[in-house]
C-alpha positions as CSV (number, residue, x, y, z in Angstrom):
1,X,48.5,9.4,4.0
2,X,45.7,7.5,2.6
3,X,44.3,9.0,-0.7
4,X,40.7,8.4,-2.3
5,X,40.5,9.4,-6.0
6,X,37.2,10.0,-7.3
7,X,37.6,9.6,-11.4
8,X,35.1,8.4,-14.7
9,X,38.2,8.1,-16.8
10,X,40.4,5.2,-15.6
11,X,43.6,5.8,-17.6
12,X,43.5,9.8,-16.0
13,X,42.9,7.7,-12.4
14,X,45.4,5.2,-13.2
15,X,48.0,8.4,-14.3
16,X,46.8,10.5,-11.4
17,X,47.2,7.8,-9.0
18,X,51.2,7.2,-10.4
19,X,52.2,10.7,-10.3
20,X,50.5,11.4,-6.2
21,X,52.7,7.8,-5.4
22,X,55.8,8.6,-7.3
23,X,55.8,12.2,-6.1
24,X,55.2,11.0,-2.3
25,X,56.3,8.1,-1.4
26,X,53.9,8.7,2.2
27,X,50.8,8.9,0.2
28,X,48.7,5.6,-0.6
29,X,45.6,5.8,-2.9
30,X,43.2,3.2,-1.6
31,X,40.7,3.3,-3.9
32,X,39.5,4.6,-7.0
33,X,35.8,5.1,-7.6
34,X,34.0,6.3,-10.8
35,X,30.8,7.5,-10.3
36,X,28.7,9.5,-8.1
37,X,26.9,6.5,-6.4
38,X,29.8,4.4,-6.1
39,X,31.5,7.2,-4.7
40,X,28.4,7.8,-2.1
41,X,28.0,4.2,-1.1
42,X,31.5,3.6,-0.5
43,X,32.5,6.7,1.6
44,X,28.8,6.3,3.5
45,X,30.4,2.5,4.7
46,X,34.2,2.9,4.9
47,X,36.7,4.5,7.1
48,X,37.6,7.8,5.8
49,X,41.2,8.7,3.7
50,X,42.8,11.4,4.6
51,X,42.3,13.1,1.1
52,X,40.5,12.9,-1.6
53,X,41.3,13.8,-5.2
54,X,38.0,14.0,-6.7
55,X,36.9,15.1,-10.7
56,X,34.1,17.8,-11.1
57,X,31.9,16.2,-13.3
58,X,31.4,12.4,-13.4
59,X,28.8,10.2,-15.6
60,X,26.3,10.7,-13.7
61,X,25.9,13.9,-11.9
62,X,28.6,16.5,-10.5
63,X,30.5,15.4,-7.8
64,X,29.4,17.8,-5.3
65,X,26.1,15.7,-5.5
66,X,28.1,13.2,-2.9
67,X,29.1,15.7,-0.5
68,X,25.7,16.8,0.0
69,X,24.5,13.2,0.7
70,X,27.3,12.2,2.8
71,X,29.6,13.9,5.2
72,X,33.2,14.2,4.6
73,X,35.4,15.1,7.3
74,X,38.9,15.5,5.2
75,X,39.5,18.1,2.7
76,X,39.3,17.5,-1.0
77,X,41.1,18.9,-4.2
78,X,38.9,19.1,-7.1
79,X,40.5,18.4,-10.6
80,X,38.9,20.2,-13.8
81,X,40.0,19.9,-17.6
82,X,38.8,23.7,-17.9
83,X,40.6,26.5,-17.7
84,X,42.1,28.4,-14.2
85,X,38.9,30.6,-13.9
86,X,38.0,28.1,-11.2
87,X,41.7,27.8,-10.0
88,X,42.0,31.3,-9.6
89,X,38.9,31.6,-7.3
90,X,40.1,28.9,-5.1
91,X,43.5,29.0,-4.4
92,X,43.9,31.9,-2.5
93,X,41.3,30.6,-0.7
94,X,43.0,27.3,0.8
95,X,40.9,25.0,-1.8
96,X,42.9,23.7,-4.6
97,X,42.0,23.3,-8.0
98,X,44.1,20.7,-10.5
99,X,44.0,21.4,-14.1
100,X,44.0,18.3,-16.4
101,X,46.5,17.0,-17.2
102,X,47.8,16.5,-14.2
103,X,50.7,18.4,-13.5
104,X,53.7,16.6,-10.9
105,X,54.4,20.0,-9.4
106,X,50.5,20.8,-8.9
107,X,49.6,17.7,-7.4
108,X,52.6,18.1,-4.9
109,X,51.5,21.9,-4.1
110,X,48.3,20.8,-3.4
111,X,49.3,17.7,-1.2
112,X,51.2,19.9,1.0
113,X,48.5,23.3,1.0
114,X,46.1,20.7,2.3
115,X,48.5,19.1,5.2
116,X,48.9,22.9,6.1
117,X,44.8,23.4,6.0
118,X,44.3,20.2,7.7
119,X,46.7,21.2,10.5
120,X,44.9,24.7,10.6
121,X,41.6,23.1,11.7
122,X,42.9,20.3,14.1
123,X,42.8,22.9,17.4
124,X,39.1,22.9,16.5
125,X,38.5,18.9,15.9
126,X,36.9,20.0,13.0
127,X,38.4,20.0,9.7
128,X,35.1,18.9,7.4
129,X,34.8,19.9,3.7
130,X,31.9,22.0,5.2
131,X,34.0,24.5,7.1
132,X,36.4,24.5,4.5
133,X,33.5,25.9,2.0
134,X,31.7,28.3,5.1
135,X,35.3,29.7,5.3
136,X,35.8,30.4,1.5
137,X,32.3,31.6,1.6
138,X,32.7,33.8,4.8
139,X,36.0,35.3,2.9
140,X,34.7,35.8,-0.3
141,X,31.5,37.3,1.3
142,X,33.9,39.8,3.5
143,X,35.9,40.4,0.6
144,X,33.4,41.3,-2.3
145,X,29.8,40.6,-1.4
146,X,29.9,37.4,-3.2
147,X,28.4,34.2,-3.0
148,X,30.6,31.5,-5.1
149,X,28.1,29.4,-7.9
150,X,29.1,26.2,-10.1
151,X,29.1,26.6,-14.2
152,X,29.9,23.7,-15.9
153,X,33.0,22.7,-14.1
154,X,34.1,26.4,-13.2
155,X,33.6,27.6,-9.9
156,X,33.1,31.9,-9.9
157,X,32.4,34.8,-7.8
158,X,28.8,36.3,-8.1
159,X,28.1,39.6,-6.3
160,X,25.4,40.1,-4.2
161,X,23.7,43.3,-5.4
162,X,23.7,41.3,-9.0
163,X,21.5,38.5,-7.2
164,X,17.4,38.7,-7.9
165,X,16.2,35.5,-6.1
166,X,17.8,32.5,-4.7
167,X,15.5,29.5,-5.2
168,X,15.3,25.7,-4.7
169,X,14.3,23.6,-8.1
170,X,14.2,19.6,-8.3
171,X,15.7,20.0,-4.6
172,X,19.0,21.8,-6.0
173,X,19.5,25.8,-4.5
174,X,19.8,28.3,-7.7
175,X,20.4,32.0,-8.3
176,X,19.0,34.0,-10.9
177,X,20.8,36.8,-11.8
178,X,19.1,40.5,-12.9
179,X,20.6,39.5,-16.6
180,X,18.5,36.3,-16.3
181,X,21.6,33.6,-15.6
182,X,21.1,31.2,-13.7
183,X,23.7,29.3,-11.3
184,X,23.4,26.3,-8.8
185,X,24.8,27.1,-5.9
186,X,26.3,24.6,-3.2
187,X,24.0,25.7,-0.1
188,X,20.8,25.7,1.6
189,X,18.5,28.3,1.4
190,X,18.9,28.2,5.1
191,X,22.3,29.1,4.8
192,X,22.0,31.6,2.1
193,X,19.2,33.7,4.4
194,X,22.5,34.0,6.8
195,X,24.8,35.5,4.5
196,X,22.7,37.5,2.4
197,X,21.9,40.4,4.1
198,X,19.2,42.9,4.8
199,X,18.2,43.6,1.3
200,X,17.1,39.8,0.9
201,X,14.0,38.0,2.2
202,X,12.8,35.0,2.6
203,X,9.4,34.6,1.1
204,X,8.9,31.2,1.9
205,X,10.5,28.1,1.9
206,X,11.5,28.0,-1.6
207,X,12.4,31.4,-2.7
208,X,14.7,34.5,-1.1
209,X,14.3,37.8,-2.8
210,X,16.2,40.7,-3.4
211,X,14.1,44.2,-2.8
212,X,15.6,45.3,-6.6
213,X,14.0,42.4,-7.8
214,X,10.4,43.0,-6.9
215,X,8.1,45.1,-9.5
216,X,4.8,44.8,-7.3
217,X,2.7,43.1,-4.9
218,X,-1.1,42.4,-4.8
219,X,-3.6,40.4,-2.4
220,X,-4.6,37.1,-3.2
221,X,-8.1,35.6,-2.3
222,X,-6.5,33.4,0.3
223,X,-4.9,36.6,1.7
224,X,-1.9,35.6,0.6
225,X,0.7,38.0,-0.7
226,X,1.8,37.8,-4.9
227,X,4.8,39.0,-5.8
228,X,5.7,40.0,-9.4
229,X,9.3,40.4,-10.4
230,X,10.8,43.2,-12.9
231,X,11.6,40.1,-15.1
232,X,10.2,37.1,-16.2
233,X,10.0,33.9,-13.6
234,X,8.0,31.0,-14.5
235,X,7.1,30.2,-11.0
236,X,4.5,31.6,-8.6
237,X,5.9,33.4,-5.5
238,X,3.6,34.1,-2.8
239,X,4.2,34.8,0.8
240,X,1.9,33.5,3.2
241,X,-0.5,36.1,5.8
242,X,1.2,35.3,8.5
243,X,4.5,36.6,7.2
244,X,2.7,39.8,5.4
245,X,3.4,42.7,7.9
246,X,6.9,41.7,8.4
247,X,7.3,41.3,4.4
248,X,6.0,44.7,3.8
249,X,7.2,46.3,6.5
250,X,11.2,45.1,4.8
251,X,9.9,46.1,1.3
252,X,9.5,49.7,2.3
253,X,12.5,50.1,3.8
């Protein structure tokens, strides 16, 4: 099995790497990168491994920033030096969390829950980090009404009915909760509008709203729609006259 570790802190690469080729003898680490861009240019021009350990949050940027930009078709197993809020969230889940440092008998659970994942998928020729996530999501979302968010390095549950808006800023999808936290969240606002049900609507291409969340709405002079939210938002949010009858024609419902 070839093995990819994605790591800023060379000694924790250099210990992770000894314990995943001590532990089993079939696995070969291939390479270690250390940033986000390295990480992005070298999987974006090199045959894939079959599994990458990768740390949460490198120098410069979060490591999900290089899934987004380039596909992966193997799973991964995220490593975090916080505590097992994350871990908890994902393990029932078929993702794996590490917690640093490295643990022997960690590293070999998670080795063998993602053979067991990988071989769950291979009927279906598809086994990308993509469907892994859709499934957790599809799971949590059956489970609890929950979209998962990133904090920091934690990875947690956020209910539904506790969501005011999902919206894109500097090109990266965010929730706002009614409590005024905000989350980044690891999907389009095209695939949010699919899992978020009927009580969310998609004002335009920037923002979806929950009904809870919306105070009023008046006529612009461009015949536009305004929307103002039972809390403070810096931004604008208007809905365009095309989309007005089937906006208020939701809101009342």
């Amino acid at each position: 099995m070839n093995i990819i570790i994605i790591e800023d802190e060379r000694l924790t690469a250099e210990d992770l790497k000894d314990i995943i080729t001590e532990s089993n003898p079939d696995c070969h680490v291939i390479k270690i990168l250390s940033s986000v861009k390295e990480a992005t240019e070298y999987l974006g021009s090199h045959p894939e491994p079959d599994l990458i350990f990768s740390d949460i949050q490198l120098g410069d940027g979060l490591s999900f920033e290089i899934y987004k930009q380039v596909q992966i078709n193997v799973p991964i197993v995220f490593c975090t030096a916080y505590d097992e809020y994350a871990l908890t969230a994902f393990e029932t889940n078929g993702i794996h969390y590490i917690l640093k440092p490295f643990n022997e008998d960690k590293i070999a659970e998670a080795i063998e829950k993602f053979k067991r994942l990988k071989d769950s998928f291979h009927h279906e020729e598809d086994n990308s980090l993509n469907k892994v996530l859709d499934l957790l999501q599809t799971r949590q979302s059956e489970n609890s009404g929950s979209v998962l968010v990133y904090q920091q390095d934690k990875v947690i549950p956020v209910k539904l009915k506790n969501i005011a808006l999902f919206y894109i800023k500097n090109e990266v999808t965010h929730l706002m909760t009614f409590d005024n936290k905000v989350y980044y969240i690891n999907k389009s606002l095209d695939e949010v509008q699919q899992n978020c049900g009927p009580d969310f609507y998609r004002a335009n291409r920037q923002y979806i709203l929950n009904r809870e969340a919306i105070k009023e709405v008046s006529q612009t002079l461009s015949r536009k729609i305004s929307v103002t939210l039972k809390f403070d938002f810096e931004e604008d949010i208007l809905v365009s006259k095309e989309k007005m009858t089937d906006f208020l024609t939701w809101l009342k419902a």
